[in-house]
PADRENSE-828906 format. One record per atom (N, C-alpha, C, O, CB): residue in one letter; x, y, z. Coordinates in steps of 0.1 Angstrom, whole numbers, plus 5000, padded with zeros to 4 digits. Glycine has a CB too. Layout:
aXYZ...
// end
This chain:
x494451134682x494751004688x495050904678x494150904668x493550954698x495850824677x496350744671x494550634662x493450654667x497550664685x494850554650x493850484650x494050404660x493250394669x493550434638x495550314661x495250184670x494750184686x494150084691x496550104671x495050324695x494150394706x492750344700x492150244702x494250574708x492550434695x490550464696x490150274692x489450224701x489550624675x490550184684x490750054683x490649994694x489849904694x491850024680x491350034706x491649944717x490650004729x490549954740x493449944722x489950124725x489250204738x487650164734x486750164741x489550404738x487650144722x486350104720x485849964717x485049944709x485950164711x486549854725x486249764726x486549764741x485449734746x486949684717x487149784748x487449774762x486349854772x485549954769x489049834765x486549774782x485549874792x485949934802x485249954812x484649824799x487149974800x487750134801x487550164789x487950094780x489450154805x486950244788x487350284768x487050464773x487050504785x485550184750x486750544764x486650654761x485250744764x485150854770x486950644749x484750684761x482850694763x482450634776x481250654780x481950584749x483650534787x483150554803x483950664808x483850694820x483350424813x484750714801x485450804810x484750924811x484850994821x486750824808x483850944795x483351074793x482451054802x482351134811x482851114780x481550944802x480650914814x480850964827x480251064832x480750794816x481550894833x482450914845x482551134848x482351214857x484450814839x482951124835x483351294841x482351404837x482751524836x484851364836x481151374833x480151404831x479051414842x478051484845x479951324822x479851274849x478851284867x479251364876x478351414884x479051144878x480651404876x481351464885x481651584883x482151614872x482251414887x481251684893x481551834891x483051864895x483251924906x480451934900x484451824885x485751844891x485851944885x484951974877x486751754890x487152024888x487752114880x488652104867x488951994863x488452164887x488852194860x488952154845x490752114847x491352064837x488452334831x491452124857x492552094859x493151874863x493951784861x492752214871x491751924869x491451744869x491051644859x491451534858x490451704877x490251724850x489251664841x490851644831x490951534825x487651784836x491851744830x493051744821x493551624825x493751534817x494051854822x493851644840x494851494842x494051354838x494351254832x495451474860x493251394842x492251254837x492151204823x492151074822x490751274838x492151274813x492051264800x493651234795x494051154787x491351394794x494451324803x495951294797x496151164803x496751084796x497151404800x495951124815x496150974820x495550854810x496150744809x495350964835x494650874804x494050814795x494250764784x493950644780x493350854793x495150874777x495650854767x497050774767x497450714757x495750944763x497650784781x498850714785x498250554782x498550474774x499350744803x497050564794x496450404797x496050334782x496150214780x494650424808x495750404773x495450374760x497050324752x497450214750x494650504753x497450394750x499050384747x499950284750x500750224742x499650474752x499850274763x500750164769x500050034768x498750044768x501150194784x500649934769x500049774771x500749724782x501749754787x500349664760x499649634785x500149504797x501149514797x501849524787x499949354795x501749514815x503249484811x503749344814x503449274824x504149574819x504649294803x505349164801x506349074808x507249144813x505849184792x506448964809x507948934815x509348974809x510448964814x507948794816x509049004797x510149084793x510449174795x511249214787x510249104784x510049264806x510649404815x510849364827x509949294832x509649524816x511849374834x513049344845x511949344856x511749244862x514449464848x511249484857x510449484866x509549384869x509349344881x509949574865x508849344856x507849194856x508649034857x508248944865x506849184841x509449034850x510148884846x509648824855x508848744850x511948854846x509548824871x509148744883x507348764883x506848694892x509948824898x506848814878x505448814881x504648814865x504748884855x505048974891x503848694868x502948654858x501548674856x500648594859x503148534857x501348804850x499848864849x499248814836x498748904830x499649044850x499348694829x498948684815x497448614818x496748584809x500148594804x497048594832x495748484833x494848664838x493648664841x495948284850x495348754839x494448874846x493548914831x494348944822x495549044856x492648924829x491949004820x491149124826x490349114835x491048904812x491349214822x490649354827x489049414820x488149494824x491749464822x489349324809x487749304807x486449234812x485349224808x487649264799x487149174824x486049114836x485649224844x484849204852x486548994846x486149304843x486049424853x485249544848x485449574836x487549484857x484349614854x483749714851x484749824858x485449794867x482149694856x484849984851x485050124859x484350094867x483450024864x484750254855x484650144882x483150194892x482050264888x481950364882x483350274903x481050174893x479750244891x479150304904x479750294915x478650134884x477750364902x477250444914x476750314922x476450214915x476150564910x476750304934x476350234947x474750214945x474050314946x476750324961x474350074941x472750014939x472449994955x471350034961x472649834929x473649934961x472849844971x474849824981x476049854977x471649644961x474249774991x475349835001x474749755011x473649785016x475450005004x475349655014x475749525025x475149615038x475449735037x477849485028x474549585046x473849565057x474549585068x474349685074x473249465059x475549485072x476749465076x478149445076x478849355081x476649435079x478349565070x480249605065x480749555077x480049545088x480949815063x481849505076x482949465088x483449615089x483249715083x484349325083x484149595099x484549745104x486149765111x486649845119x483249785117x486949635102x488849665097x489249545117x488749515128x489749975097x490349545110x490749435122x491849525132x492549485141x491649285114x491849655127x492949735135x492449845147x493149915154x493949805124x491149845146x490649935154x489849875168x489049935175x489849995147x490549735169x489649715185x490549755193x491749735192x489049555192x489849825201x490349905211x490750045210x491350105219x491149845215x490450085199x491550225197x490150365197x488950365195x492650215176x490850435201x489850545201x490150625191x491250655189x489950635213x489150665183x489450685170x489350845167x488350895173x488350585161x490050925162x489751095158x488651095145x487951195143x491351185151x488450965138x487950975126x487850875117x488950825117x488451045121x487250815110x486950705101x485950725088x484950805086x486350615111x486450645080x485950645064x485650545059x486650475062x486650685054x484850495053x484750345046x484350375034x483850485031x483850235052x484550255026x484450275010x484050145007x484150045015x485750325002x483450144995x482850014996x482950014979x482350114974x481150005005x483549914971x483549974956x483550034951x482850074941x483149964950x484650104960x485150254953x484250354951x483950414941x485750244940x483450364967x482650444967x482850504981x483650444987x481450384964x482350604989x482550614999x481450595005x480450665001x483150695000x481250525017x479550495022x479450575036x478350555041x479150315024x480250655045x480950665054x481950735060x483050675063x481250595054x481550915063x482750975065x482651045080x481551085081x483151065053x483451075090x483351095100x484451145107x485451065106x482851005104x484651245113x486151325118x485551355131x484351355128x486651495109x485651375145x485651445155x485851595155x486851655151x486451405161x484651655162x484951785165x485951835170x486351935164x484351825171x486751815181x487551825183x488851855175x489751925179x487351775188x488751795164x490151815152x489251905145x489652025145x490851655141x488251895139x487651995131x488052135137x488052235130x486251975131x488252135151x488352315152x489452305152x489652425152x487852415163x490852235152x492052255148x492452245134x493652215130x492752175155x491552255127x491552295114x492252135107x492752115096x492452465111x492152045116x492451895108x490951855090x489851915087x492051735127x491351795085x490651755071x490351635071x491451575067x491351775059x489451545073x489951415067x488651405062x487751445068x490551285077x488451355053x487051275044x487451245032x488551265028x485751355043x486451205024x486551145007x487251235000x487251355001x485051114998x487851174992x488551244981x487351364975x487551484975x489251124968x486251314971x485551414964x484451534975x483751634972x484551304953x484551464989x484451584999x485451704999x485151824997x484651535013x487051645002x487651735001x488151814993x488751914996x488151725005x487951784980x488151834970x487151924968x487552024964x488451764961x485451914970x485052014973x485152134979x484952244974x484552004974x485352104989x485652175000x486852275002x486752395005x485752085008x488152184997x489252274999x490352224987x491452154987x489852255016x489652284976x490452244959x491452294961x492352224955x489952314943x492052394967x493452404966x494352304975x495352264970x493852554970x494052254985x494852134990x495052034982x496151984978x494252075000x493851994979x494251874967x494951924959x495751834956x493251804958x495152074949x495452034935x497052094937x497652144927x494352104922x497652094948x498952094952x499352034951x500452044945x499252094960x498751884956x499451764960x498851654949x499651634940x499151724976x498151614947x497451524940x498651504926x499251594920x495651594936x498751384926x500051324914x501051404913x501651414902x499651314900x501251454924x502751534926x503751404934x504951434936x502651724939x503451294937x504151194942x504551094931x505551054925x503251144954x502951044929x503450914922x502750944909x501751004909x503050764930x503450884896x503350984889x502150874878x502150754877x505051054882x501150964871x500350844865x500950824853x500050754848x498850864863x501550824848x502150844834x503050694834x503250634824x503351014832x503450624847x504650534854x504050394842x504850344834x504550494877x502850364841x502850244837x501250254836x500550334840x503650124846x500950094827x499450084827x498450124834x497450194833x499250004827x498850054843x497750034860x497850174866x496750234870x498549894875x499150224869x499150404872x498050484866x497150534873x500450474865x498350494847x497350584841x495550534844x494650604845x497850594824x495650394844x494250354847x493950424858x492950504857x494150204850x494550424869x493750494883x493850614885x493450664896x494150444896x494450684876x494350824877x493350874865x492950994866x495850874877x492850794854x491950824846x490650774852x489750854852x492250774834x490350654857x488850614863x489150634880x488250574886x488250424858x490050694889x489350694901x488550714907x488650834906x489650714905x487450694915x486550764920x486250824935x485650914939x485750704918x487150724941x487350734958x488350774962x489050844954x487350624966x488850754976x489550764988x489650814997x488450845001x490250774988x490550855004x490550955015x491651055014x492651045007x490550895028x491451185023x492051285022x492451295036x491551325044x491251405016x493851275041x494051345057x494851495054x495551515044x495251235068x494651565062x495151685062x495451775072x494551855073x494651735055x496451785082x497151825091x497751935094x498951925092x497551755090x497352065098x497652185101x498852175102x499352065106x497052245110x499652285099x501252345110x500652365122x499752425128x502252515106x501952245125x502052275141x501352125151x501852055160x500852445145x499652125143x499052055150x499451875153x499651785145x497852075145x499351875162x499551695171x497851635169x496851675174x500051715195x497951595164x496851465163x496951335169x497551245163x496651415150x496351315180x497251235192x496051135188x496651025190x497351315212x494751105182x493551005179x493950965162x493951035152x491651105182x494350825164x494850765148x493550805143x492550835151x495350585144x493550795129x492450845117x492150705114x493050635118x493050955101x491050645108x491050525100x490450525085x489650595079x490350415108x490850435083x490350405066x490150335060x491050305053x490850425057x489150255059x488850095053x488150105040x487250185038x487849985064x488550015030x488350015017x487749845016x488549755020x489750065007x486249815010x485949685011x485449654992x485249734982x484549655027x485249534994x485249514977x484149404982x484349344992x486949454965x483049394976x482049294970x482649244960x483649284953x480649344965x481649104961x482149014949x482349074939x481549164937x481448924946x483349054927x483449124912x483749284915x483949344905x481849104903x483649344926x484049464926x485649504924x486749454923x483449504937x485049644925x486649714918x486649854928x485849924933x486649774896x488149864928x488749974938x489350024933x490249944929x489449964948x489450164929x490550244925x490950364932x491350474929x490350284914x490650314938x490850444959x492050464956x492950374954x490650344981x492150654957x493550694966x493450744975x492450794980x494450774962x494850764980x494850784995x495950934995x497050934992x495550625006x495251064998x496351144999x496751185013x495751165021x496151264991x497751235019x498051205037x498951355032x499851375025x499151015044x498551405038x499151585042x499651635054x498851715060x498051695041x500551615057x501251675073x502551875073x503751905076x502851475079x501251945068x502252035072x503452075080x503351995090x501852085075x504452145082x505752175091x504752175108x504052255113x506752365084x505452065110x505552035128x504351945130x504351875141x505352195139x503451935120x502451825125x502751685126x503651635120x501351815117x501951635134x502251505134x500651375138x499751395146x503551525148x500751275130x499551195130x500151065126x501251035121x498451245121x498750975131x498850835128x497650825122x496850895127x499050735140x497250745111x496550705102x496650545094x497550515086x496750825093x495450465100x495350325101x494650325085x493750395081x494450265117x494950245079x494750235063x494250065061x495250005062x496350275053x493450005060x492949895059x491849815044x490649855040x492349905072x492549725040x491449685030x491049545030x491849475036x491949695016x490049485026x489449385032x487949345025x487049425029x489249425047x487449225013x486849185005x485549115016x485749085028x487749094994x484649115010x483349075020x482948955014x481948895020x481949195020x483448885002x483448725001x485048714999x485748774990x482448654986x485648645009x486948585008x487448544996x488548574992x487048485016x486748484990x486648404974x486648484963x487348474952x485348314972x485748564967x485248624952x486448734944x487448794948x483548724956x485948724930x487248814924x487348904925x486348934932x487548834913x488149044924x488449184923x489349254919x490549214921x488449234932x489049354914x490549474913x490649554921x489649614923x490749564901x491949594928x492049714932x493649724923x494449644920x492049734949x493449904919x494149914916x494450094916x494150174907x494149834907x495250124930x495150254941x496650294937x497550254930x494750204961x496350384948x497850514946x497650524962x496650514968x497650714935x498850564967x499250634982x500050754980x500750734970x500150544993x500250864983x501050974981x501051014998x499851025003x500351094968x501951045005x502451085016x502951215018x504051215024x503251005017x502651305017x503351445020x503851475036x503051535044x502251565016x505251425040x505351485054x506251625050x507351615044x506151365067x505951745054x506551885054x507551855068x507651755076x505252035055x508151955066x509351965073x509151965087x508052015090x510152075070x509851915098x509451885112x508451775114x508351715125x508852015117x507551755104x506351645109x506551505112x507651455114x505451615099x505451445114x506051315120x504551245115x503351275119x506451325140x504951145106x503651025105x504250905108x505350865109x502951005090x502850855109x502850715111x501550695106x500450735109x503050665125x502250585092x501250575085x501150345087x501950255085x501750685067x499750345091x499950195088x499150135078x498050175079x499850105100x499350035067x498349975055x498449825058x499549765057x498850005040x497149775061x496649635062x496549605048x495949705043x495149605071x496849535041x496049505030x495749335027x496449255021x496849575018x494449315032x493749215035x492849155024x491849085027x493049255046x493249205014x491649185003x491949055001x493049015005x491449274986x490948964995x490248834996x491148734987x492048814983x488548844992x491348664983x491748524974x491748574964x492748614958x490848384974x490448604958x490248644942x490548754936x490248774924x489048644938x491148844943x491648994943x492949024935x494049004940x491949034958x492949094920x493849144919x494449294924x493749394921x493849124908x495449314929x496249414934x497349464930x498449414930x496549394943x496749624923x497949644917x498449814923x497449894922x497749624898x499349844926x499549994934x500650064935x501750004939x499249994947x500650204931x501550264936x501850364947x501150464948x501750294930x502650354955x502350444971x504050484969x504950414964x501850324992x504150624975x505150664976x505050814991x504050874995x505550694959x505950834994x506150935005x507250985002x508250924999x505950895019x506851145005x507651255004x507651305016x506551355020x507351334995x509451305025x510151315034x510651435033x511651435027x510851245036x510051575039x511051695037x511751725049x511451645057x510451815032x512551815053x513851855064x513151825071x511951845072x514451985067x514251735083x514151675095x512451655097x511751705105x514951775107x512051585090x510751505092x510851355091x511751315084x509651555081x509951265099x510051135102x508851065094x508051155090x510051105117x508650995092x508050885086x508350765087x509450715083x508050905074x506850685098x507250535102x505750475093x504650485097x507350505124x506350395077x505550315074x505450165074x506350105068x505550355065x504550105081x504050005079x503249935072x502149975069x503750005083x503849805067x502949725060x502349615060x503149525056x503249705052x501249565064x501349405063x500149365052x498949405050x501149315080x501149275045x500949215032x500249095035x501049015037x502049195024x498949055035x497948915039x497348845028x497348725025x496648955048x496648985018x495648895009x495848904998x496948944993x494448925010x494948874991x494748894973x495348804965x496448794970x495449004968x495248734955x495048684946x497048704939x497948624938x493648764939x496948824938x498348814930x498249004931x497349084928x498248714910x499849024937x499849234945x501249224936x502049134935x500249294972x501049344931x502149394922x502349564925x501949664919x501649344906x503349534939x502949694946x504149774944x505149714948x502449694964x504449934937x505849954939x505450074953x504450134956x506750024922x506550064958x506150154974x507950244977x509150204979x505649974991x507350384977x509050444973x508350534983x507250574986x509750504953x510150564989x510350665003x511550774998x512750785002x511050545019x511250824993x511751024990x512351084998x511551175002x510751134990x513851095006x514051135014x514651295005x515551294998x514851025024x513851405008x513751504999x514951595006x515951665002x512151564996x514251575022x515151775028x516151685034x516351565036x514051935046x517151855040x517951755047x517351725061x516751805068x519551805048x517751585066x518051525077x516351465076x515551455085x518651635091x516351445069x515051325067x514951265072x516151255075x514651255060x514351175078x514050985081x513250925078x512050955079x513950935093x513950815073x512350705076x512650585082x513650515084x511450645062x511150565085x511650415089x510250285082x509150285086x511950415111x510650195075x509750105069x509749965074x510749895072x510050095055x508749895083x508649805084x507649675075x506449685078x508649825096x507849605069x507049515061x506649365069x507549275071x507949495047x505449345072x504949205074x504449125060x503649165052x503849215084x505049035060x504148975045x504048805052x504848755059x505348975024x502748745046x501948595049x501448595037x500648675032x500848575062x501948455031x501148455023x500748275021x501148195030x501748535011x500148215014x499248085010x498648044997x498748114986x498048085019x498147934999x497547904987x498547934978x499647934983x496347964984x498347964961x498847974953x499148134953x499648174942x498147904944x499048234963x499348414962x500648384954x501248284951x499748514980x500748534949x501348614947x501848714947x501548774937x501348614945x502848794959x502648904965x504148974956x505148904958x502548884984x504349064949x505449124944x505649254947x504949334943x505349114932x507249294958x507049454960x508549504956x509749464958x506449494978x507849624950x509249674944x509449814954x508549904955x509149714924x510549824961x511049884972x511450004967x511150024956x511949804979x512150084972x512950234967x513050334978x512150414981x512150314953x514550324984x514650424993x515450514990x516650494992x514850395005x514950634983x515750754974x516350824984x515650824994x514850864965x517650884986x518250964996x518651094991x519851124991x519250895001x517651204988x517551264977x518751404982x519451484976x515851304974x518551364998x519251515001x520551455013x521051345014x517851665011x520951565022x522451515027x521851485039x520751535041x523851615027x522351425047x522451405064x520951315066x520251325077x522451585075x520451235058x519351155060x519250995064x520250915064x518751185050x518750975065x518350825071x517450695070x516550705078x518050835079x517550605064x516350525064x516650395069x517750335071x515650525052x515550355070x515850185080x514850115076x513750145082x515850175099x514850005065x513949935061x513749805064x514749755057x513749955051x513349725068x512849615072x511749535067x510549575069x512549645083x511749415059x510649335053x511049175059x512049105056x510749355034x509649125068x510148975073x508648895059x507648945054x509748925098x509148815057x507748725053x507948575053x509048515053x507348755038x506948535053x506648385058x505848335047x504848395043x505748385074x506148225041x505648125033x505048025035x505447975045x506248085028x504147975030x503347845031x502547765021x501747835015x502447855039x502547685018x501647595011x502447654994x503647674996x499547635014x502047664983x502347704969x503047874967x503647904957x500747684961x502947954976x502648064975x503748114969x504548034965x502348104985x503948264967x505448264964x505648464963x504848534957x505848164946x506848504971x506948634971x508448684961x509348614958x506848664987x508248824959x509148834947x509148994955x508149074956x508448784929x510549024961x511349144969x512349214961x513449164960x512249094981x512149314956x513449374947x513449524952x512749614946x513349364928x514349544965x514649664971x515849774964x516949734959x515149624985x515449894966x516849954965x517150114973x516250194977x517149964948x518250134973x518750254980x519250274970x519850204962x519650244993x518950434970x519550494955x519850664961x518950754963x518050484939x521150684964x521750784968x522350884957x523250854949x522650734977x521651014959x522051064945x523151204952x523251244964x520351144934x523751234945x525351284948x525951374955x526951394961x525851324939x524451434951x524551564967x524051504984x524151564995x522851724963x523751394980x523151334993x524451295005x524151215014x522351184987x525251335006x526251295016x525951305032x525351395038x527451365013x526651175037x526051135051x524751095050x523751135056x525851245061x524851015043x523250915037x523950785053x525050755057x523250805008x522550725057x522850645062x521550575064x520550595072x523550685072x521850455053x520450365050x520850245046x521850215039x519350405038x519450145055x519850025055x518149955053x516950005055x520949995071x518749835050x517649775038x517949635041x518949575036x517849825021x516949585047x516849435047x515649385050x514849435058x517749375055x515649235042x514549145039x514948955042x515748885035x514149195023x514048915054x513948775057x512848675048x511748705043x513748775071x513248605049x511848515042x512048365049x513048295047x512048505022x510848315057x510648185062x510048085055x508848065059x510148195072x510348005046x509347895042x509447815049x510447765055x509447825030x507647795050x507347695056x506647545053x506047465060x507047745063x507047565038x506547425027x507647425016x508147525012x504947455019x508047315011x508547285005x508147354990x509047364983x508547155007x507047394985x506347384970x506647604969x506647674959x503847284971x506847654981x506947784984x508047854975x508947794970x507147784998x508047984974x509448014965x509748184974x508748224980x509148024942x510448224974x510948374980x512148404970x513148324968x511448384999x511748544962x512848594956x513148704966x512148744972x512648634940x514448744967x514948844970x515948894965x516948834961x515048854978x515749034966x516549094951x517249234957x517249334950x515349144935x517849234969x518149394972x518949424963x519449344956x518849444985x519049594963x520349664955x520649814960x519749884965x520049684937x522349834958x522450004959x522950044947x523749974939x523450074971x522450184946x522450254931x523350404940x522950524942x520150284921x524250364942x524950504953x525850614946x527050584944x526150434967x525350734942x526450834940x527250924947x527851024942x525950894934x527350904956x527651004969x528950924971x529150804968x526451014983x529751004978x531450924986x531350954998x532450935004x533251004981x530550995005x530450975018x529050915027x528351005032x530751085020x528750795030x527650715028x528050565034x529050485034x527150715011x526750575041x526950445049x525650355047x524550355053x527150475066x526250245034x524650215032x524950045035x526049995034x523750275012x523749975039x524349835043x522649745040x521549765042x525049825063x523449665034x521449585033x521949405030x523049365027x520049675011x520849345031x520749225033x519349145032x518249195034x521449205044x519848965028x518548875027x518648755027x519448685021x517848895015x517648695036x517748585039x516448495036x515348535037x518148595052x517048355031x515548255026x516048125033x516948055027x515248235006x515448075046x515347985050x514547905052x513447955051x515647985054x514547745057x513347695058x512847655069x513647565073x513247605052x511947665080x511747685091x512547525099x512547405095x509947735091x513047605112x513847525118x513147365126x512347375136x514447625128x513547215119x512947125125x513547105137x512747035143x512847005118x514547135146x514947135161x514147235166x513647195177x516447165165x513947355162x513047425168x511647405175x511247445186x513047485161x511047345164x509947255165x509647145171x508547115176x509647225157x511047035170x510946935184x511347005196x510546975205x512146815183x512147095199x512247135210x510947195215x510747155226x513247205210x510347255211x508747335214x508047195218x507447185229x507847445198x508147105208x507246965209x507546905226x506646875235x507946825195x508946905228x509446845243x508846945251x509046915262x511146835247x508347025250x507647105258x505747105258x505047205262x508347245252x505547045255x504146975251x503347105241x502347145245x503046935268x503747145233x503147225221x503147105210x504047025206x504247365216x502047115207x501547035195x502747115186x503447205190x499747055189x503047045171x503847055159x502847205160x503147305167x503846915144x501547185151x500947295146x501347465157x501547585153x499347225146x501147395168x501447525182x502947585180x503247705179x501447435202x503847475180x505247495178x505247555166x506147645166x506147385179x504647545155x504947615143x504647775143x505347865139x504147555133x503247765149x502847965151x503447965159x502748025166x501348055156x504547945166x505148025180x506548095175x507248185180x505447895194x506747985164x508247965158x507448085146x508348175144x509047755151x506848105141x507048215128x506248355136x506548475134x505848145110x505448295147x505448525154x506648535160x507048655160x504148605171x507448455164x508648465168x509548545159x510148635163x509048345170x509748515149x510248505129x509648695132x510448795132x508648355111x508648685132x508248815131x507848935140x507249045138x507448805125x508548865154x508748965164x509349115163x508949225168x509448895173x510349085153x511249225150x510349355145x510149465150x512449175137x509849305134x508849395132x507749475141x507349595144x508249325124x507449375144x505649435159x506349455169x505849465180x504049295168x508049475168x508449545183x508449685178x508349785186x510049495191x508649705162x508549865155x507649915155x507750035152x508749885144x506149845158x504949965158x504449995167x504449905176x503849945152x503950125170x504050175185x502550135185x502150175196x504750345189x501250075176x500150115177x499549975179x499249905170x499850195166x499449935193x499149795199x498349725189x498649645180x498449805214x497249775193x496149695185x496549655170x495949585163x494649775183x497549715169x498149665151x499149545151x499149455142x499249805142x499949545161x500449455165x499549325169x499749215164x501149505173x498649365177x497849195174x497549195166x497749095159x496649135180x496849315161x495749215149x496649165136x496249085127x494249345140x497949215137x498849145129x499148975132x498848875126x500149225131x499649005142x499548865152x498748735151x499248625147x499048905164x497448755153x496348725150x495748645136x495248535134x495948825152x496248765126x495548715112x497048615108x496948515101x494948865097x497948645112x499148535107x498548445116x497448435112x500948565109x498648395124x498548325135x497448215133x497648095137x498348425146x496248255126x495048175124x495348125109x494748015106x493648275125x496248185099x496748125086x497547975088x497247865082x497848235079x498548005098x499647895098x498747775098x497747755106x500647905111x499047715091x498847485089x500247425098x501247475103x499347405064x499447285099x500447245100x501147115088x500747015081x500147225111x502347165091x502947065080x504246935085x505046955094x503647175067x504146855079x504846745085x506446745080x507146655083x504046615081
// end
């Protein structure tokens, strides 16, 4: 190892001597313990990334220090009363997980799926349990090597969840998954989602800080495996608190004629620097992505998009609305990237943005990267400022300004919650925008 590595590992608290720690607790396999150590050396290697890389220029992490942050440690003590995610009233559930600083406090599947040979629990359940599932899939998506924050969470992870979905089988009861952070806590939860040829599931993904205020890191992975014929529906709340840094990579892998409907809505945190990529691998893939984003205060929500069209006769339909207020400011850089064998690609990519304060900013940045000569690809973006006739007219109708304003931005974001088929997500989407909006003069 380099001197200036061992330099930078032994001052930091990621360093070398918690990781040995860390994998000293854990009975993994020597195949993990490799990726861990080789992720490490990446995480050591690489530095902060700068506004001088294309990818950052729009996002300013120079006030984040990572030495406020501890690796996860083992669970002292554990809140009394966890909240229990804003997407499950009403829903009948196949199964649920909670985590609590990147711990899991909380795992639970129905019998009923258990004898259809369904999987879902903690990453370090199922990896007991059934090591060859995981070590199939595990960083076969998103790769830890990509950048700082990547190798970090694939060298200190400790949590997440594991879904896993027979051939064949219908999982008709969504799964859930809530990840919560105490004050000063840290998350390095992944999420792996496994849908063998013909299965099909819905799986509600939720995160959410237990002081609104207080600071945090998360800094997670998603990897999506749909096999050929399957069908997910995958949805992610990500609700963490004001003081929350958020940094992540999620990606899904689309193989022959399989569907994938992801959902996002973007609410909380401090400052999200998320890249989120859709793999359309076999032929006749689909997907379909819908994005909610709200944001306030001084946020900073940054998502870098990517809908690869890797094979021929496939499809994707991506959709991002967001709504501004008060200082806030979002930063969108989509792309469709059709590689040559991909012909009869037919993907489309667009992103709205509503300010609704003057001090607010929305970048949007679509792009196509297309090799193929036969391809129908179309995308678009819009940044406007929320309509004052709109608002007198609601007003002549006796709606206060403030009333006329939420009516005029779920309106803004009707398009979206007419795309999720999973009600209670649709309010509780509804809802947490809905109680954000101010009014402004």
């Amino acid at each position: 190892m380099p001197m200036g590595v061992t330099a930078v590992t032994d001052t930091a608290k990621f360093s070398a001597s918690a990781l040995d720690e860390l994998i000293a607790k854990r009975q993994e396999p020597d195949w993990l313990v490799d990726l861990r150590r080789a992720a490490f050396e990446t995480f050591c290697e690489k530095a902060l990334p700068s506004r001088k890389e294309e990818e950052w220029m729009r996002t300013d992490i120079r006030t984040f220090h990572l030495d406020k942050f501890d690796p996860p440690a083992e669970l002292t003590e554990v809140p009394a009363d966890l909240p229990t995610g804003l997407l499950t009233e009403g829903v009948d559930l196949g199964g649920r997980l909670v985590a609590y600083n990147s711990r899991t406090v909380s795992s639970e599947l129905s019998e009923e799926l258990k004898a259809q040979g369904v999987i879902f629990g903690s990453f370090s359940e199922v990896l007991a349990s059934h090591p060859e599932i995981v070590r199939k899939h595990f960083a076969q998506a998103v790769d830890p090597h990509f950048d700082k924050f990547s190798a970090m969470h694939a060298a200190f992870f400790t949590t997440g969840q594991v879904l896993y979905v027979p051939r064949g089988v219908v999982v008709k009861k969504p799964l859930h998954a809530l990840s919560l952070l105490g004050a000063g806590g840290v998350d390095l939860g992944h999420t792996l989602v496994i849908l063998e040829e013909g299965a099909e599931a819905t799986m509600l993904n939720e995160t959410a800080s237990i002081d609104e205020a207080a600071p945090g890191l998360h800094c997670g992975a998603i990897e999506l495996f749909v096999h050929p014929r399957a069908r997910l529906r995958y949805i992610n709340l990500q609700n963490w608190g004001r003081g929350v840094w958020h940094f992540a990579h999620q990606k899904g892998v689309v193989e022959r004629d399989a569907h994938i409907q992801w959902t996002i809505g973007a609410l909380g945190s401090k400052l999200s620097k998320v890249n989120q990529h859709v793999a359309l691998a076999g032929v006749g893939a689909e997907s379909e992505v819908n994005g909610v984003m709200f944001t306030e205060g001084r946020q900073h929500l940054s998502y870098h998009t990517l809908q690869h069209h890797e094979a021929p006769n496939c499809r994707s339909n991506f959709l991002y609305k967001t709504a501004l207020q008060d200082r806030s400011r979002t930063v969108w850089r989509g792309m469709i990237k059709v590689d040559k064998d991909a012909q009869k690609t037919d993907g489309y990519q667009r992103n709205d943005n509503l300010l609704l304060t003057e001090h607010c900013r929305a970048d949007s940045i679509p792009g196509l990267e297309i090799e193929a000569d036969d391809v129908r690809c179309t995308h678009g973006a819009t940044i406007g400022r929320v309509d004052e006739e709109q608002i007198f007219y609601a007003q002549c109708r006796g709606f206060t300004r403030k009333e006329a304003i939420r009516a005029i931005v779920i309106g803004f974001f009707q398009q979206v919650f007419d795309r999720i088929p999973v009600e209670s997500v649709r309010e509780a989407l509804g809802k947490a925008i809905a109680t954000r909006v101010r009014e402004y003069e």
